[in-house]
C-alpha positions as CSV (number, residue, x, y, z in Angstrom):
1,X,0.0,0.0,0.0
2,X,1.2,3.4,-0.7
3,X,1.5,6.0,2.7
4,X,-2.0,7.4,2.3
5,X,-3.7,4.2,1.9
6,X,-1.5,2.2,4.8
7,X,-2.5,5.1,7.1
8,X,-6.0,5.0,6.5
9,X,-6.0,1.2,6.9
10,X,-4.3,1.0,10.3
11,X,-6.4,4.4,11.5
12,X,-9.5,1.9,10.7
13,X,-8.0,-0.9,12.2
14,X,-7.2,0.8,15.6
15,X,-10.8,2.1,15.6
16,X,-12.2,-1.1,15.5
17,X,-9.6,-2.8,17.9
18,X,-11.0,0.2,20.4
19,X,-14.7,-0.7,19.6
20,X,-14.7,-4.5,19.9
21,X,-12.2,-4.5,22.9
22,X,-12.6,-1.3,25.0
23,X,-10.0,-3.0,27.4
24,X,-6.8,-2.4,25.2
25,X,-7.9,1.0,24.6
26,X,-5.4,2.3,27.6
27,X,-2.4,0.3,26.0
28,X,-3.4,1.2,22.1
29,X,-3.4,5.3,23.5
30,X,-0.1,4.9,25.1
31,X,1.7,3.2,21.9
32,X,0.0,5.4,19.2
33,X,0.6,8.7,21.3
34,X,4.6,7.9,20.8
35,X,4.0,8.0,17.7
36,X,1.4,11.0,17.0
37,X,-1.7,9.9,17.6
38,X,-4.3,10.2,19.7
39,X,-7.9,9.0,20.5
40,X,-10.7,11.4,20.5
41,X,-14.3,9.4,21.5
42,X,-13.7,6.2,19.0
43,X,-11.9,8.2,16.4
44,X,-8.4,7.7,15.9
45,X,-6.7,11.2,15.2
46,X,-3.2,12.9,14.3
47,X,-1.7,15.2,17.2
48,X,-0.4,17.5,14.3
49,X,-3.8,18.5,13.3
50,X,-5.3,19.6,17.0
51,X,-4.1,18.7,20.4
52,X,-7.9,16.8,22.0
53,X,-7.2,18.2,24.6
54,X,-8.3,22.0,23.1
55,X,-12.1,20.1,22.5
56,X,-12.7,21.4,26.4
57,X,-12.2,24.9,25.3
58,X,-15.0,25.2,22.0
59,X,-18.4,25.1,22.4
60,X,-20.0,21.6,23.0
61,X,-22.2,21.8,19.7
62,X,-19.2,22.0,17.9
63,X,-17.1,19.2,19.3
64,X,-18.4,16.3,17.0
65,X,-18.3,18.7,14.0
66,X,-14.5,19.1,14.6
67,X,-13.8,15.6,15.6
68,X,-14.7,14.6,12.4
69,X,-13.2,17.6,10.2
70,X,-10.0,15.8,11.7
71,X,-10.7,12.1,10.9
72,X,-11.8,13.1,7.6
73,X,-8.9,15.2,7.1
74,X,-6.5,12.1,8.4
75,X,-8.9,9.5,6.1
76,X,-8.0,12.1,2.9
77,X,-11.6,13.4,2.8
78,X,-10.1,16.5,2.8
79,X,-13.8,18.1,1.2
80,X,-15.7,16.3,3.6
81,X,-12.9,17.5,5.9
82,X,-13.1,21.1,5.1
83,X,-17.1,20.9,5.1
84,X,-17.2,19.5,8.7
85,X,-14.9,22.8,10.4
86,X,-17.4,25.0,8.4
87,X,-20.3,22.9,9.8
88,X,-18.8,23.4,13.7
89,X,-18.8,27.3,13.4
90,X,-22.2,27.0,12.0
91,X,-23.7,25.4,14.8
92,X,-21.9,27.9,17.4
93,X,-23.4,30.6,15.1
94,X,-26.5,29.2,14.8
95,X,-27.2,29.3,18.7
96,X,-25.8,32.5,19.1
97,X,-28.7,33.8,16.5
98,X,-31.0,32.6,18.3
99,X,-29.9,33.4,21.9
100,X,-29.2,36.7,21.1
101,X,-32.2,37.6,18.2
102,X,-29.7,38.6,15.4
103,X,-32.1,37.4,12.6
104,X,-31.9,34.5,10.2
105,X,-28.7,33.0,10.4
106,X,-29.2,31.0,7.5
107,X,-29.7,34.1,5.5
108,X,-26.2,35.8,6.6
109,X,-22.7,34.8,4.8
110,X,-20.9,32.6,6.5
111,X,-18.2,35.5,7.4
112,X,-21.1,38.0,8.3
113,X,-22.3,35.2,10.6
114,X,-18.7,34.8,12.6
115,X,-18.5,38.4,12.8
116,X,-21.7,39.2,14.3
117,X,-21.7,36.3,16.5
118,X,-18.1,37.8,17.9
119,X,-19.6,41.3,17.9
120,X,-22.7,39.7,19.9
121,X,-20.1,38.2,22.6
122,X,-18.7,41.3,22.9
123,X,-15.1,39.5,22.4
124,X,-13.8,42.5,21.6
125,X,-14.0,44.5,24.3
126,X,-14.1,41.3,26.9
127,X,-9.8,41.1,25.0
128,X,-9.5,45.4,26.0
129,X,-11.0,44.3,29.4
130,X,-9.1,41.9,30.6
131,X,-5.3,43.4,29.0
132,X,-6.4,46.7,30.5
133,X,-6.6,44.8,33.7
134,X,-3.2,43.6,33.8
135,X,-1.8,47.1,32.7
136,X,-2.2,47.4,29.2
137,X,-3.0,51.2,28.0
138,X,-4.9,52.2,25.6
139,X,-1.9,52.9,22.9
140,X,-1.5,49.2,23.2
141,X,-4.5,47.5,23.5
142,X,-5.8,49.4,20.7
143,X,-3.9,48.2,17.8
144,X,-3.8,44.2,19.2
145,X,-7.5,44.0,19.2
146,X,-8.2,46.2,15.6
147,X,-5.7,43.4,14.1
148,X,-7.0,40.6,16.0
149,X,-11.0,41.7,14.6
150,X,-9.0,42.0,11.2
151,X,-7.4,38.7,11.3
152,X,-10.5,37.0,12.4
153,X,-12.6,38.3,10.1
154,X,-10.4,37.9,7.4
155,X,-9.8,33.8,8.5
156,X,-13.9,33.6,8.1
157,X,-14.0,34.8,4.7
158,X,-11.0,32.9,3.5
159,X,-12.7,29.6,4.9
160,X,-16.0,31.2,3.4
161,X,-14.5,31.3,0.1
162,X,-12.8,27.1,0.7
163,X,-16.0,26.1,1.5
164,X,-17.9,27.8,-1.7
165,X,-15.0,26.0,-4.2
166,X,-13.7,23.1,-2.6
167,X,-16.4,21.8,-0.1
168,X,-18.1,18.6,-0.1
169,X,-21.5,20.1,-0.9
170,X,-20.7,23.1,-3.4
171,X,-16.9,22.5,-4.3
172,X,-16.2,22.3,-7.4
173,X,-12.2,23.1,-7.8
174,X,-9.4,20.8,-6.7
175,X,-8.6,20.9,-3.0
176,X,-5.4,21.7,-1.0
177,X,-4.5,19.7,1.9
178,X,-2.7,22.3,3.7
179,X,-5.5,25.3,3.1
180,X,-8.2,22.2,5.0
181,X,-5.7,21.7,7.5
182,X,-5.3,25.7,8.3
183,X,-9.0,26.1,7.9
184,X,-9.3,23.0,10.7
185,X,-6.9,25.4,13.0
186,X,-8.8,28.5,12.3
187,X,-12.3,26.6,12.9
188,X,-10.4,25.8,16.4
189,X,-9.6,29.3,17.2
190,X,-12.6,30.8,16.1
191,X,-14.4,28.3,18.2
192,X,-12.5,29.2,21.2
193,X,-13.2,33.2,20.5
194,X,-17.0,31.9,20.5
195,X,-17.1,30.1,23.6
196,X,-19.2,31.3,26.3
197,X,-18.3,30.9,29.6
């Protein structure tokens, strides 16, 4: 078998190791881990594409969504992959719509959505808070969040723009395995921005 298709076989074989003998799961976590990988539920995925352990800090809708944006990603699904991190900032946004009566969420972009969902969380000016509370002025703070609001925004449209060409359900160009990969880390970060706590 070449690489991709050897990985993909032993991934599967783990997985079903896991599900039909739940006792070797401890021993089958500490071999793969020395080797860079690492259960998440019953999926078997790659450290290098999100450490589980960051699945505490996004929203719980969004957990499953991004479980499998990384399985698909590590199976070579890499549509199916890119579809499922648009798919977990859609359920965040979703629920924010509704908790906080911004309209039809369905009806926004899928940019406009992750910006007003942000702007409904007041992220913003929860980041001026809290640097501002450990002595940041005003000169400082300033400039870190206007290029942290820009940087967001601007990681919403590019995965706006993935999804229209190269997702599973409206693709229609080739797809880049490093673009799904970045757009699973910015799904990640922008999940972590959403998260109310």
């Amino acid at each position: 078998m070449d690489d991709k298709r050897r990985s993909v076989f032993v991934s599967i074989c783990c997985e079903e190791m896991m599900r039909r003998k739940p006792e070797v799961v401890d021993e089958l976590e500490r071999v793969l881990s020395r080797v860079g990988w690492k259960f998440s539920g019953t999926a078997l995925i790659p450290i290098e594409v999100f450490d589980i352990a960051e699945l505490t800090d996004i929203p719980e809708t969004a957990q499953a969504d991004l479980q499998k944006a990384a399985s698909r990603l590590r199976d070579g699904d890499l549509s199916g992959a890119l579809s499922a991190a648009c798919g977990a900032l859609d359920s965040v946004t979703s629920d924010i719509y509704s908790r906080h009566g911004l309209g039809d969420a369905g009806k926004a972009s899928f940019q406009e959505r992750i910006r007003k969902s942000l702007d409904a969380l007041q992220v913003k000016d929860r980041l001026i808070g809290e640097l501002a509370n450990i002595g940041w002025v005003e000169t400082d703070y300033k400039p870190l969040s206007a290029n942290l609001d820009g940087s967001l925004n601007q990681a919403a449209y590019i995965m706006q723009k993935l999804r229209a060409d190269m997702g599973d359900v409206h693709g229609t160009k080739p797809v880049i395995a490093a673009l799904v990969y970045d757009s699973i880390k910015w799904s990640s970060l922008l999940l972590r921005m959403l998260a109310t706590r």
